[in-house]
N, C-alpha and C positions, 0 to 999 in steps of 0.2 A: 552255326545256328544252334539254338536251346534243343534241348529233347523235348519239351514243348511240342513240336511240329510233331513230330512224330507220335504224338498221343491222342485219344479221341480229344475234341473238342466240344461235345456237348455237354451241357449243363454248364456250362465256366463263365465266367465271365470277360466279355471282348468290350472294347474302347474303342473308338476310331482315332488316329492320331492325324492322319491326314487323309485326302479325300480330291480327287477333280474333281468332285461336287462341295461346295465350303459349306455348307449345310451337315453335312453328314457329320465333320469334325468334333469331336465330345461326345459325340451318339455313343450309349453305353448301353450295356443290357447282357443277358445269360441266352449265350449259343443255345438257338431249337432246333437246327437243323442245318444242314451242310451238304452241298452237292459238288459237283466237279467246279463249276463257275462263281456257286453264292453260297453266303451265309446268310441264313434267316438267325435274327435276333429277336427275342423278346423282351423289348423295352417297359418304360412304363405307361406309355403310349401306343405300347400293342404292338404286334412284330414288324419288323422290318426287313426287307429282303437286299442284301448287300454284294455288289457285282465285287469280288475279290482282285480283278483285275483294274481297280480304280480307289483301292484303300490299301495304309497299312494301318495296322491294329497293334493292343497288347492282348495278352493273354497271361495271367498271371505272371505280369509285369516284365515280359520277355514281348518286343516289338518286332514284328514281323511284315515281311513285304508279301500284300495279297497278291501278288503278281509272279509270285513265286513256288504258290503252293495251290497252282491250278490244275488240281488231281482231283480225284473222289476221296472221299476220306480212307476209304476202305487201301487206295494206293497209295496214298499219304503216309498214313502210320507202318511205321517200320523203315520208311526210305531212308536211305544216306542224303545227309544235302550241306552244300560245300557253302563258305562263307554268307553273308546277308545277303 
């Protein structure tokens, strides 16, 4: 996986690339916030609150499986993490 993961994620910009919700798919906007389960995005339609274990995403064009990086940001950045 990118170093990406391992960096903060706010201000950036995230994409949904896929979604068990098909609605969600394309949903783009700059990370506002991050907790162990969600990502709160602010769209242009005002923020959105995203269960991670139900998207993968990009992040400056490195796609990522939310189901994988279900930490707190704060134990995210820095971790070792093995293949996608």
């Amino acid at each position: 996986m990118s170093g990406i993961i391992q960096l903060p994620w706010l201000a950036r910009n995230l994409e949904v690339t896929e979604s068990t919700d098909p609605t969600l798919v394309g949903l783009s906007g700059v990370v506002h916030d991050e907790t162990r389960r969600t990502i709160t995005v602010q769209t242009s339609r005002g923020a959105k609150t995203l269960a991670k274990d139900t998207i993968r995403f990009k992040i400056d064009d490195v796609e990522i499986d939310g189901s994988k990086v279900g930490q707190r940001p704060e134990e995210r950045v820095g971790k070792r993490y093995r293949g996608n």
